[in-house]
N, C-alpha and C positions, 0 to 999 in steps of 0.2 A: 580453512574458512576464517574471515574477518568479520567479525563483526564489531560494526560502528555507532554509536550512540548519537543520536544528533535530536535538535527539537525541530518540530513543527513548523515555527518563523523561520529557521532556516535550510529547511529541508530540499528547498529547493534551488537555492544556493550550493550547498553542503555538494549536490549532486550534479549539480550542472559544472562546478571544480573538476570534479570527479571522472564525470561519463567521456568515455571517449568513443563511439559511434562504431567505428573499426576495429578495437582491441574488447570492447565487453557488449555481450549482449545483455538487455534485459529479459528475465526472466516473470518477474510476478511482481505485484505489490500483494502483500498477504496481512491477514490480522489475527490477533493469538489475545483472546477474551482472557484478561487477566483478575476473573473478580471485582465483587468491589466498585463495579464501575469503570473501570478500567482495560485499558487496551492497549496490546504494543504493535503497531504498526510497520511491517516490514516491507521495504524496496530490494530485492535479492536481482544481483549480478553476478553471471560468468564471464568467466574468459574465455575468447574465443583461442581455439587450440593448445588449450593447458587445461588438462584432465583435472577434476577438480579443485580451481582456484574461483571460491565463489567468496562475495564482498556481501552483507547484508548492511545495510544500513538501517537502523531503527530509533521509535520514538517510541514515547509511552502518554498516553493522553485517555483524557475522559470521554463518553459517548457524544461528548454533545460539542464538543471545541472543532469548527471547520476544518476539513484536512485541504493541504494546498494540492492543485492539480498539479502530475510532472506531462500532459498532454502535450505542453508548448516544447516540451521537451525531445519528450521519448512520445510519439503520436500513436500509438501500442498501448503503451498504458492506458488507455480508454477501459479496454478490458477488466485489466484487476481492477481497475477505480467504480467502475459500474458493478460488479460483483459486492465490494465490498459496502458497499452501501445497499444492495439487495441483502446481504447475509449475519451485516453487524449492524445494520440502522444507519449507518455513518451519515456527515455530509460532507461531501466530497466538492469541490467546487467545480461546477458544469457536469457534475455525473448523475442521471437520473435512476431513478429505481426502475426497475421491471425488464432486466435483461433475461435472469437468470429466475424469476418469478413471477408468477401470473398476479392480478390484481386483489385475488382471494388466498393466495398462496399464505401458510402460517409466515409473516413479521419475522425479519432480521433471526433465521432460526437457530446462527451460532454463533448469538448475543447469552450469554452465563444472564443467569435471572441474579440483581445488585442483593 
């Protein structure tokens, strides 16, 4: 496993270098409530036909700084992107809340109390 550090402004740069359509699959965009306020935000790719060769790509940012879409990218990621702003509060650009939660549903429920 790699894992890669990258920010936010260029995440989606960082990964569009990167992705190649035929040699990796996406996987997830994930997030890992770091205290504090704090959040590290991860994009996880396989490779396809090589038994675990996974790439994570990560950033670390506060609840409130927009995360960039990779839709135009990878049109898949809709999925983690709606999730994650169902379960951490995020905003995610074009992602709306309420895929994964009803309208009364408890608030961003694995958002770490700051």
């Amino acid at each position: 496993m790699r894992k890669i550090e990258i920010t936010l402004s260029t995440v989606l740069n960082d990964i569009r270098a990167f992705y190649l359509p035929k040699e990796w699959h996406f996987l997830s965009v994930n997030g890992i409530d770091l205290g504090e306020g704090k959040i590290e935000l991860q994009w996880i790719f396989s490779k396809y036909g090589v038994k675990d060769e996974v790439v994570i790509y990560y950033a670390i940012s506060d609840y409130d700084t927009p995360i960039p879409s990779l839709v135009s990218l990878i049109p898949s990621a809709f999925m983690g992107e709606r999730e994650i702003v169902d379960m951490f509060g995020l905003k995610v650009e074009g992602a709306e809340r309420g895929l994964y939660l009803d309208e009364d549903s408890l608030a961003h429920p694995l958002r770490g109390e700051s």
